[in-house]
DRENLUM-645339 format. One record per residue (C-alpha): x, y, z; residue number from 1. Coordinates in steps of 0.5 Angstrom, whole numbers, plus 500, padded with zeros to 3 digits. Example, Ala and Ser with C-alpha at 12.3 -4.5 7.8 and 13.67 -1.06 7.14 Angstrom:
REM residues 2
   px   py   pz  seq
  525  491  516    1
  527  498  514    2
This chain:
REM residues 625
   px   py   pz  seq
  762  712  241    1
  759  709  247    2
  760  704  253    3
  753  700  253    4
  754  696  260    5
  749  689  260    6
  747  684  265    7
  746  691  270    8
  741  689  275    9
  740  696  278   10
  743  702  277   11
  744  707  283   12
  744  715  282   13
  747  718  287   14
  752  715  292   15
  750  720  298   16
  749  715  305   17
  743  712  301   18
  746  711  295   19
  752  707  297   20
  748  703  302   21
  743  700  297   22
  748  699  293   23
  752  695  298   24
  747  691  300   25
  743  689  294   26
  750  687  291   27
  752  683  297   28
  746  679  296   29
  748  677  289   30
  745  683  283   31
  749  687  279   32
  750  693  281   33
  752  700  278   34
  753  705  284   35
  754  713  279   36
  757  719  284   37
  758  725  281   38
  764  727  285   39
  771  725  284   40
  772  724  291   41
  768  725  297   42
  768  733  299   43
  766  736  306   44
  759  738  304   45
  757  740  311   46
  750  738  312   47
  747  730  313   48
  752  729  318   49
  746  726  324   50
  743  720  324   51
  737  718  328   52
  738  711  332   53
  733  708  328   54
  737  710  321   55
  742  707  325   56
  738  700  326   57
  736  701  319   58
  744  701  317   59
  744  694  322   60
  740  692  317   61
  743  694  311   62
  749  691  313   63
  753  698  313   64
  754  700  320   65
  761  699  321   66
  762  705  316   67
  759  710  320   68
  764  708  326   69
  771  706  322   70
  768  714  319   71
  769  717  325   72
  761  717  328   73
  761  720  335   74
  755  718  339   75
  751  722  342   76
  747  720  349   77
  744  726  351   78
  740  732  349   79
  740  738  353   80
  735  742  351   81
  738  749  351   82
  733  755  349   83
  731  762  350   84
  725  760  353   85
  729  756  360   86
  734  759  364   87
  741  754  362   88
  741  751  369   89
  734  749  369   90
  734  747  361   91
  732  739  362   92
  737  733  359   93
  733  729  354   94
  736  721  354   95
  738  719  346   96
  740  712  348   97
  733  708  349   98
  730  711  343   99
  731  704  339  100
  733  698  344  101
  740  695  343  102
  743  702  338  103
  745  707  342  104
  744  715  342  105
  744  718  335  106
  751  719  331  107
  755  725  329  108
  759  724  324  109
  764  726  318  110
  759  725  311  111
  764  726  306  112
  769  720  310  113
  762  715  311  114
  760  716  304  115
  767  714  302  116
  767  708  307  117
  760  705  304  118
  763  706  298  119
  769  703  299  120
  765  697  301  121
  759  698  296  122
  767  696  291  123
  767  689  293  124
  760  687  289  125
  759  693  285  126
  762  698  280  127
  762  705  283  128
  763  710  278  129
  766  716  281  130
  765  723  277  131
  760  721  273  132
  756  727  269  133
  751  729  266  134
  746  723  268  135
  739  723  265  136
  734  717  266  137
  729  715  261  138
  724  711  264  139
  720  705  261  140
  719  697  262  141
  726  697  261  142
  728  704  263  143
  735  707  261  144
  741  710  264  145
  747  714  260  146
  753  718  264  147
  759  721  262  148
  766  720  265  149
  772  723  262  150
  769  725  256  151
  766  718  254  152
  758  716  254  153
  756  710  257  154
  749  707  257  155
  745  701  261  156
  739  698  261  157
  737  696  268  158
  732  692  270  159
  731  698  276  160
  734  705  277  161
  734  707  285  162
  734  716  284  163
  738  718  290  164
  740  724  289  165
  737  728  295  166
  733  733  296  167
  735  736  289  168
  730  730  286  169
  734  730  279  170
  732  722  277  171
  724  724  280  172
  724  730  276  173
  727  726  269  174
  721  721  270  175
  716  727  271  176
  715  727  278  177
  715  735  278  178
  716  738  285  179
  713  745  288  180
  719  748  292  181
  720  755  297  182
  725  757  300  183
  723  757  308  184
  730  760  311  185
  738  759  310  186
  743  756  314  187
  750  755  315  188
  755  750  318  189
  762  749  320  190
  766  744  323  191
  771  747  329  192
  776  744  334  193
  778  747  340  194
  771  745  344  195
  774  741  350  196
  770  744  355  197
  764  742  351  198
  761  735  354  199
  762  730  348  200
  755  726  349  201
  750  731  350  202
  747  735  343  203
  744  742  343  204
  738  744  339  205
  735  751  340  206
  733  758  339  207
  735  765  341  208
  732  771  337  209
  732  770  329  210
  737  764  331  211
  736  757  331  212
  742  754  334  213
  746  747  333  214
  751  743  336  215
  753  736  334  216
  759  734  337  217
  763  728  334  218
  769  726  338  219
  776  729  341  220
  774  737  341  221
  771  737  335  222
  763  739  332  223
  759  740  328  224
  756  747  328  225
  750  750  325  226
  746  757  325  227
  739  757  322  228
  737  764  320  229
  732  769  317  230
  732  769  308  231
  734  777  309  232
  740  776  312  233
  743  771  308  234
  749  775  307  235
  750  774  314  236
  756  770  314  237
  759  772  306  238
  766  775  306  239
  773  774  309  240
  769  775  316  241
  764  770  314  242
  768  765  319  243
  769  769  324  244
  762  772  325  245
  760  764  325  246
  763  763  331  247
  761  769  334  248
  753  768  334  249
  754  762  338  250
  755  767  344  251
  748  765  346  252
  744  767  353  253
  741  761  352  254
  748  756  353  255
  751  756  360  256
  756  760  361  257
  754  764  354  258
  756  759  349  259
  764  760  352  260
  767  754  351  261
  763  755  343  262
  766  762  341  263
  771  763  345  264
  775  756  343  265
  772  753  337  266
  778  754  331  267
  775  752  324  268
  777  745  320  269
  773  745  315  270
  770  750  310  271
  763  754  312  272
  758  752  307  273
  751  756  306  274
  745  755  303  275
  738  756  303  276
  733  751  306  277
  728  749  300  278
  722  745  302  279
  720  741  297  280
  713  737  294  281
  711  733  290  282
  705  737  285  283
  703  730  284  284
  702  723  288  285
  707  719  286  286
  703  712  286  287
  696  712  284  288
  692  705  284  289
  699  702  283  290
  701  706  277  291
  707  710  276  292
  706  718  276  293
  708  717  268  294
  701  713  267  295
  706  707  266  296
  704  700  270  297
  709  698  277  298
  713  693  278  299
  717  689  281  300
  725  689  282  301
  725  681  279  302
  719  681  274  303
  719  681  266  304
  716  685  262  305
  709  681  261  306
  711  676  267  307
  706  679  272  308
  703  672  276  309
  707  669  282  310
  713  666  278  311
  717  672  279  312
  725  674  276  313
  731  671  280  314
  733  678  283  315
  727  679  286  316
  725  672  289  317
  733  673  291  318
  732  680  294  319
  725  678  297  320
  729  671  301  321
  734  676  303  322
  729  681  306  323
  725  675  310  324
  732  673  313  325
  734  680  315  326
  727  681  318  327
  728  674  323  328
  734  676  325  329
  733  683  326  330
  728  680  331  331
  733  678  336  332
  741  680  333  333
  744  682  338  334
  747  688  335  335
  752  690  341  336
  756  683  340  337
  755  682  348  338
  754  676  353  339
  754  681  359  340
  750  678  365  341
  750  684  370  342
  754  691  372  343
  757  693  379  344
  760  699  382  345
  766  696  385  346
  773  699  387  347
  769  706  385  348
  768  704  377  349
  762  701  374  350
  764  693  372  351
  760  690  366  352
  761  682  367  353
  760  676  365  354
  758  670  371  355
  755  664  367  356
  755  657  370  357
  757  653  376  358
  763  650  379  359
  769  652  380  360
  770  659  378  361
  774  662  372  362
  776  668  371  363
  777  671  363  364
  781  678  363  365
  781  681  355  366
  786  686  353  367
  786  691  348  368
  782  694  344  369
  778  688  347  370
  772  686  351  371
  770  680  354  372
  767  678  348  373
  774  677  346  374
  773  669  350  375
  766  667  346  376
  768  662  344  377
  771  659  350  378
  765  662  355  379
  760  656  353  380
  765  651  353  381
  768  652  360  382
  761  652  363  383
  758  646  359  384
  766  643  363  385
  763  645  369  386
  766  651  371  387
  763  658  373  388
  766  662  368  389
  767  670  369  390
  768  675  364  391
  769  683  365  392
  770  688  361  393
  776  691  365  394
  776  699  366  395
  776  703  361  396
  773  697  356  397
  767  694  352  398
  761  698  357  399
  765  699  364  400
  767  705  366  401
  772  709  362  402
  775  714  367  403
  780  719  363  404
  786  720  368  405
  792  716  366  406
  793  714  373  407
  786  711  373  408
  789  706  370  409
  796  703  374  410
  796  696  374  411
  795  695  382  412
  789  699  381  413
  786  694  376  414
  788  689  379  415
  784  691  386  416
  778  691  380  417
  778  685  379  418
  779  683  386  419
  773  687  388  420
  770  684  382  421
  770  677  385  422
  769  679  392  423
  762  682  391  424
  761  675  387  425
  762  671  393  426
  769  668  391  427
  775  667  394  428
  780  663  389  429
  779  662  382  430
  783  660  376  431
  785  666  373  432
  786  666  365  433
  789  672  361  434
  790  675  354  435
  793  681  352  436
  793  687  358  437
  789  682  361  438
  795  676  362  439
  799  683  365  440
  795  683  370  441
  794  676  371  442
  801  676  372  443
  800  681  378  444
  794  679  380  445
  797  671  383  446
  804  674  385  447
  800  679  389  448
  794  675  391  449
  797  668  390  450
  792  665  395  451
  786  667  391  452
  790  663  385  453
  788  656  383  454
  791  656  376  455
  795  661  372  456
  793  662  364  457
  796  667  361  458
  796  668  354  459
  801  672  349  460
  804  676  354  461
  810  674  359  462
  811  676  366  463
  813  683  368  464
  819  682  370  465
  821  680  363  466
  817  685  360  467
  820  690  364  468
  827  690  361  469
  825  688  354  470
  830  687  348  471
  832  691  342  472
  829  687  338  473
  822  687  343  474
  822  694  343  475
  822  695  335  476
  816  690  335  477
  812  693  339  478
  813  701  337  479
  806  703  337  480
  806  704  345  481
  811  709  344  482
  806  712  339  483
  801  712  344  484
  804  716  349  485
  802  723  346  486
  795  725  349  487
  790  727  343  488
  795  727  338  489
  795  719  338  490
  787  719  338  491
  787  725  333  492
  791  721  328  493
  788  714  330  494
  782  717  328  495
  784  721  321  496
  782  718  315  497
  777  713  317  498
  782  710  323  499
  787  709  316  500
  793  709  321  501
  789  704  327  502
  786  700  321  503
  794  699  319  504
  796  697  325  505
  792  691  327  506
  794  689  320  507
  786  685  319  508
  787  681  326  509
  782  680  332  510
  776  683  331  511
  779  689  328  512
  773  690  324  513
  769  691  331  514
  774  695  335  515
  774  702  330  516
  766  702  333  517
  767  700  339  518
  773  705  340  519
  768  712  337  520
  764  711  343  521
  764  717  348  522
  772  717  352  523
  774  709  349  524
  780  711  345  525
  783  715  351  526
  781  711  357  527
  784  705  352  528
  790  708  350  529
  791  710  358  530
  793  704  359  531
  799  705  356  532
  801  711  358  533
  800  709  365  534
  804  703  365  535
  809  703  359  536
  811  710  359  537
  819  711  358  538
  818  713  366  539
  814  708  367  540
  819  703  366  541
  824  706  370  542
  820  705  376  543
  819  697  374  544
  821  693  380  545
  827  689  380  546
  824  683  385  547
  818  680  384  548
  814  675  389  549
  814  668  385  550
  808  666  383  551
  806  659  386  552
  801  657  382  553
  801  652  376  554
  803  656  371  555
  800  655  364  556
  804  659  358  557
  801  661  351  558
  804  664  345  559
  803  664  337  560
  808  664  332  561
  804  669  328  562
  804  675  334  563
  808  680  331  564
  808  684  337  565
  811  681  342  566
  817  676  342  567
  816  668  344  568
  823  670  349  569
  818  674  354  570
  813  668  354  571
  819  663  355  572
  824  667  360  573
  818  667  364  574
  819  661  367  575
  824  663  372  576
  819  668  375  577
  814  661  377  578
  815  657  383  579
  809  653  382  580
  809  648  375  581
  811  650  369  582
  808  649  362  583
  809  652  355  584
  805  651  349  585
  806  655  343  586
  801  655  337  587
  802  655  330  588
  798  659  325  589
  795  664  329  590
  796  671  330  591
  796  675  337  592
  790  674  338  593
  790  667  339  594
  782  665  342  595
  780  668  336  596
  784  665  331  597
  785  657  335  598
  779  658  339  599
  779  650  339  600
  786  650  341  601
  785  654  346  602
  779  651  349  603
  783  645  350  604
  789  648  353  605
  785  650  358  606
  781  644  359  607
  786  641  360  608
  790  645  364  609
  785  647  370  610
  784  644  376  611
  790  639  374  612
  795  641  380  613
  795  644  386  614
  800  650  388  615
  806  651  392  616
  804  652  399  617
  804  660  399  618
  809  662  405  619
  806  663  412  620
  807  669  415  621
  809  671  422  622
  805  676  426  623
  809  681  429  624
  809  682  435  625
C-alpha cells in the first residue's frame, strides 16, 4: 500500500548544501516542503567542503548562513599560491577576504555536519526524510515523486520538484536531460589533525609533476587534504598504505620546508576517499524557446495548469514577494552585525570601536563571547541623551586583535587597552559601564585610575575582591571556567558536533546563535577562552590580592534573577569595596545577559544613573622628596 502525501508544494531530491537550503528557505516563506535525502545520517563523503564568499552571500540570502559557522566553517583569508613553477619563498599571497564586501574569505568546512545543521533547520517547516530510496521523478503538468523508506512506498504530487542530487543528475536524467560524461582524472581526500605548524588562514592550490595539491585548513590543527591525479595511477592510494602514502605525497618541493609541517604531523580523522573526477554535459539544451528538454511548456512555481495570464498561484506571488524583499535588503544588510566607526593600534593591538555622538563620554566594555554589538540597544539612546558613547571590541573579541598568548590577556594588560583607547580619543575622564568580563574590568579600571572615572556601571558581575574568594555555591555555578582551562581540548570538544557542547552551555541566552560564527573565525575561540585562563585559573586565584583600592566613584550595580552563572552575593558584597555612593538595582526576568533581555530597563538605569553624582575626592598624593 502506499503513503500518498497532498498539499506538498515542493519536493526537494537531494538534501546535500543545495537541497537543504532551498528547503529551509522556501519552507520558512510559507510553502510546503518535502525535503528527500538518501542516507540515514549525514556521513564524511570528503569532497564539497569549500565555499566561495559569493556562495556564502548567497546562503546570507538564503537565510542558512549560520549553519556553516555552528558546523564548524573556518575562514580562509588568504591564498599563497605554492607551485612547481615559483620558489616557496617568493610564491605570492592572493587576499580572499575582499572578494565579495562585507563576507569575508572562503570557508572550509565539515560538509557532512553543515548538511545536518540545514537539515536540522530546514525540520522547522519542512518534512526531512532521512534514508529515502529508491526516488523516481515523473515529470508533467502535475508531476510525481515516489520513494521507499523502511520498506514502505510513498507517492506526492508537487506543484514543483527541485533535482539537486549533484553531479550524478538523477532527477535530470529521469526527465530526459541525457548527459555525456568522461572521466578527466582521479582524486582523493582525507581530513587530518596535527597541522599546528601549518597558518590556519592561508589555502594552498598548486601543482607539482603529475599532482595537483590542495590544502584547506578548517581550524584548530585540522585540514582538509586532496590529491588530484593521472586516471593510470588510480590505485595510487588503494590498500592498507593507501593513507599513509597519502600523506607522504604532500612532501612537496613546492611548499616551504618541503610540506614538513603537512607529512610529518598530519594524523587521519576521517576516511580516505577516491574517485574519478567526471566531467559531465548535457546532450541537449535544457531550455529551448521557454520549453522544457521533454518538449513540455514551463512554468511557474505558483501557476495552475492552464492559468498563464498575470493572476498567478499564491506559492508563486508568495515566493516572488520574498525574492523582491530579499533583493532590497541585500542591498544595504549589514551582514557583519556591526556598528564599528574606526580601528587603532594601541597598547600593541589593533582596537575596533565604536565613538558616536557628543558630550560627556561614555564607555561600554562587553564580555564574553561578545563584542560591542552586545550594547546596540543602548548605543543610540545614550547619544540622543547627549553623551558620546565609545564601544570597543576588547582584545581578542569581535575584529580587534586576538593575540593567542595567555598572558596576553591578564587583567592590567586590558585595562591599559582601555586606557590607551581613550587616550588616543582625547578623553581623560568618562562614565565607565560593564558586562560580563567587561564589569571585571570596569571594577579594575576605577580602582586603579580612579581620576579617570566619572561614573561606575557595572552589570552582572561584582567586585573582584568578592569574586576572588567565591562560595561553594559560586563555584558549582560557574563550572565551565575550570572547563576551559584545558588549551585545544576545550576549544576541540567546543567545537565537536556542531558546538553541541557550547550551544549547551549558553542555554539559548544572549546572541547565541551569533557567537558559534563569531568564535569560527581564525584564533577567536583560544584568544576568548584566554581570558579565563589568564585570569581564572586555580593558580590565578591564589595570586588574588587581599586589599584592593576603594573605588571612589558613584557606583551602580546590575544583576538578574535569571543568571545562572553568577550568584547576586557577588553583586551584593560588593558594596564594602565602594568608598563613592552605592546603588543596587536587580532585574527580573532577564537572563545574564540583561542588555539584550531588558535593553529598556538598562537603558533607563544608566539615564539615570550617570552624571547624577559626583565622586569622592580621590586622595592627594605627597611628592617625596
Amino acid at each position: 500500500m502506499t503513503v500518498e502525501h497532498t498539499g506538498i508544494d515542493v519536493v526537494v531530491v537531494g538534501g546535500g548544501i543545495a537541497g537543504a537550503s532551498a528547503a529551509a528557505n522556501l519552507a520558512l516563506n510559507g510553502l510546503s516542503v518535502v525535503l528527500l535525502e538518501k542516507q540515514e545520517t549525514y556521513q564524511d563523503i570528503v569532497r564539497g567542503e569549500w565555499i566561495a564568499p559569493w556562495g556564502l552571500r548567497e546562503a546570507q540570502t538564503l537565510g542558512v548562513e549560520e549553519a556553516f559557522g555552528i558546523g564548524g566553517a573556518w575562514e580562509i583569508r588568504e591564498w599563497t599560491q605554492w607551485d612547481e613553477t615559483v620558489d616557496p619563498a617568493e610564491a605570492e599571497t592572493v587576499d580572499m577576504t575582499r572578494f565579495v564586501p562585507g563576507v569575508g574569505g572562503p570557508m572550509s568546512f565539515p560538509h557532512h555536519e553543515v548538511c545536518a545543521l540545514m537539515a536540522e533547520q530546514a525540520e522547522d517547516g519542512a518534512t526531512v526524510v532521512m534514508g529515502a530510496q529508491r526516488v523516481q521523478v515523473t515529470a508533467g503538468t502535475r508531476p510525481e515523486v515516489r520513494w521507499t523508506r523502511a520498506g514502505q512506498e510513498h507517492l506526492a504530487r508537487p506543484r514543483m520538484v527541485i533535482g539537486a542530487t549533484g553531479r550524478g543528475c538523477t532527477v535530470g536524467r529521469q526527465v530526459g536531460v541525457s548527459m555525456a560524461t568522461s572521466v578527466h582524472h582521479w582524486g582523493g581526500g582525507l581530513r587530518v589533525t596535527g597541522l599546528d605548524d601549518w597558518p590556519m588562514d592561508v589555502q594552498a592550490m598548486g601543482t607539482e609533476d603529475e599532482k595537483m595539491f590542495m590544502v584547506f585548513p578548517q581550524g584548530d590543527g585540522n585540514a582538509r587534504l586532496y590529491i588530484n591525479f593521472p586516471t593510470a595511477n588510480r590505485k595510487l592510494y588503494q590498500g592498507p598504505e593507501g593513507e599513509r602514502r597519502f600523506i607522504a605525497d604532500f612532501e612537496l618541493a613546492s611548499l616551504p620546508d618541503r610540506g614538513k609541517a603537512v607529512y610529518s604531523a598530519a594524523r587521519s580523522i576521517g576516511p580516505l576517499k577516491l574517485w574519478p573526477s567526471v566531467a559531465m554535459f548535457p546532450e541537449q539544451p535544457i531550455v529551448q524557446d521557454g520549453a522544457r528538454a521533454d518538449g513540455r511548456e514551463l512554468r511557474r512555481v505558483g501557476d495552475r495548469p492552464a492559468q498563464h495570464g498575470p493572476a498567478r498561484g499564491r506559492a508563486g506571488v508568495r515566493v516572488q514577494r520574498v525574492l523582491r524583499r530579499e533583493a532590497v535588503q541585500g542591498e544595504g544588510m549589514n551582514v557583519k552585525d556591526t556598528l564599528l566607526t574606526g580601528s587603532v593600534h594601541v597598547n600593541g593591538i589593533d582596537i575596533a570601536y565604536v565613538d558616536k555622538g557628543e558630550g560627556d563620554p561614555v564607555v561600554l566594555l562587553h564580555g564574553f563571547p561578545d563584542s560591542h554589538y552586545l550594547w546596540r540597544h543602548q548605543i543610540d539612546p545614550l547619544v540622543e541623551a547627549g553623551f558620546r558613547v565609545i564601544a570597543p571590541d576588547l582584545r581578542g573579541f569581535g575584529e580587534s586583535g586576538k593575540p593567542q598568548e595567555v598572558e596576553a590577556y591578564d587583567m592590567r594588560t586590558i585595562v591599559n587597552d582601555v586606557v590607551a583607547l581613550t587616550q588616543h580619543l582625547g578623553i581623560p575622564k568618562a562614565h565607565i559601564v560593564g558586562h560580563d568580563w567587561g564589569a571585571a574590568i570596569a571594577w579594575m579600571y576605577a580602582f586603579l585610575m580612579p581620576r579617570r572615572v566619572d561614573h561606575l556601571a557595572v552589570l552582572s558581575v561584582g567586585h573582584p575582591g568578592v569574586f576572588g574568594t567565591p562560595s561553594i555555591e559560586q563555584r558549582k555555578a560557574s563550572w565551565y571556567m575550570l572547563f576551559y582551562q584545558f588549551p585545544g581540548v576545550s576549544e576541540q570538544l567546543l567545537r565537536r558536533n556542531g558546538w553541541r557542547l557550547f550551544k549547551e552551555i549558553m542555554g539559548g541566552e544572549g546572541d547565541h546563535q551569533r557567537y558559534p560564527r563569531e568564535l569560527a573565525k581564525p584564533g577567536a575561540l583560544t584568544a576568548a577562552l584566554n581570558w579565563y585562563r589568564a585570569n581564572r585559573s586555580p593558580e590565578a586565584e591564589l595570586r588574588v590580592e587581599g586589599n584592593f583600592p576603594p573605588v571612589l566613584a558613584p557606583t551602580l550595580g546590575i544583576w538578574s534573577t535569571g543568571d545562572k552563572a553568577l550568584l547576586e552575593e557577588g553583586m551584593t558584597g560588593s558594596v564594602k569595596f565602594v568608598k563613592g555612593s552605592w546603588r543596587y538595582e536587580r532585574v527580573e526576568d532577564a537572563s545574564h545577559w540583561i542588555p539584550l533581555d531588558q535593553p529598556e530597563i538598562v537603558t533607563k538605569l544608566l539615564l539615570g544613573f550617570l552624571g547624577t553624582e559626583k565622586a569622592a575626592a580621590v586622595p592627594t598624593r605627597r611628592r617625596r622628596l
